[in-house]
C-alpha positions in Angstrom: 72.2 103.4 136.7 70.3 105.1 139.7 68.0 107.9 139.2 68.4 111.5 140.0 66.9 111.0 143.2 68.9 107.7 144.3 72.2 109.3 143.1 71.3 113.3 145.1 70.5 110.9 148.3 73.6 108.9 148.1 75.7 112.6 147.6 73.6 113.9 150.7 74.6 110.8 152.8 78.5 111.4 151.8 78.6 115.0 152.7 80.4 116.1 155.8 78.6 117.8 158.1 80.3 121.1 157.2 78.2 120.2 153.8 75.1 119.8 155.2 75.2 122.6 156.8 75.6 125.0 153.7 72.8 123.3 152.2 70.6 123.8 154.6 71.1 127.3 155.3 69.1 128.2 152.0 65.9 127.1 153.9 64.4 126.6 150.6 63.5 124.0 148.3 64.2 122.7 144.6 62.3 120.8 142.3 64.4 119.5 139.4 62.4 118.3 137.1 63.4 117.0 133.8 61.8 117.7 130.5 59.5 115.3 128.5 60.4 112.4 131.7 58.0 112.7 134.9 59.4 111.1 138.1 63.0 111.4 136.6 63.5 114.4 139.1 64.0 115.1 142.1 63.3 117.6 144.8 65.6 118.7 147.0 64.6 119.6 150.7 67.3 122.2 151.9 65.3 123.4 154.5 65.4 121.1 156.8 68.5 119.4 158.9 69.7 117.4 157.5 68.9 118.0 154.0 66.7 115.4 152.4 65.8 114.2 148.8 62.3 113.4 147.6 60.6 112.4 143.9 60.1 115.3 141.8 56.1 115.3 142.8 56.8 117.3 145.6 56.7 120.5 144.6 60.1 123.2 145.5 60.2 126.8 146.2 62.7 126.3 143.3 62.1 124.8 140.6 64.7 124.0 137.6 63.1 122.1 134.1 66.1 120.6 132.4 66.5 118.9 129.2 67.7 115.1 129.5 70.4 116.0 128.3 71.1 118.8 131.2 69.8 116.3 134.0 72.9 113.9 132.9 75.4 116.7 132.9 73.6 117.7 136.1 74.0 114.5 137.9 77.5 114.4 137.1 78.5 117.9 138.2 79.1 119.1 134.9 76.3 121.3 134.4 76.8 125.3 135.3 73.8 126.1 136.7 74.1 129.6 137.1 75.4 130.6 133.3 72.5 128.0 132.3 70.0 129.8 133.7 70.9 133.0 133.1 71.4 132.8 129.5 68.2 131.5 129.1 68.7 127.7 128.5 67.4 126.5 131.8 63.9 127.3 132.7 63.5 128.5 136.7 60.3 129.2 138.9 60.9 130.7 142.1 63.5 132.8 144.0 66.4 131.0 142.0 68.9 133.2 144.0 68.8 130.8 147.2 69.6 127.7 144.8 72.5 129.2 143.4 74.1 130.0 147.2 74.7 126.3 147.0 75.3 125.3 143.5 78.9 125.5 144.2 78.7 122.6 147.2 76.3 120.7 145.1 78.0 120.5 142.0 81.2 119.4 143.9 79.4 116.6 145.4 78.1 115.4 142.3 81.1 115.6 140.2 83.2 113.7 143.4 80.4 111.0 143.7 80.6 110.7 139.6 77.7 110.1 138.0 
């Protein structure tokens, strides 16, 4: 199984540019960390054309801590950001707002490249 970070770069290399795009327009970054499981992260780099996907040392202007058991539903586009975070069950740093203008397009991705 690939990590985080292997599996967001493959999604990023199969989006159409039409993709792309609506990631990048956030400008921002988003560390995704995962609980209790340094490096298992990722951090995405949505402010830049095209988007780009590093470890989860570099730090995001967003930044999500998940449970590794979040992280897998994550990777596999099952996980609702959004209602996560605002009931409290996801921790966030950071003007969350921007990440969730593409949580739509990301989850989509994930759940079409499987996890």
């Amino acid at each position: 199984m690939s990590t985080l970070r292997e599996h967001l770069d493959g999604i990023l290399r199969d989006a159409d540019e039409a993709q792309l795009e609506r990631l990048g327009r956030t400008g921002t970054s988003v560390a995704i960390r995962v609980i209790g499981k340094p490096g298992a992260g990722a951090t995405l780099l949505l402010d830049r054309h095209p988007p780009a996907v590093t470890g989860d040392d570099e730090p995001g202007q967003v930044a999500l801590d998940l449970t590794p058991e979040q992280a897998e539903a994550y990777r596999s586009g099952r996980l609702n950001v959004p209602n996560e975070a605002f009931s409290g069950a996801i921790t966030f740093r950071g003007p969350v707002r921007l990440y969730l203008a593409v949580d739509p397009v990301l989850r989509h991705l994930l759940a079409v490249h499987g996890g």
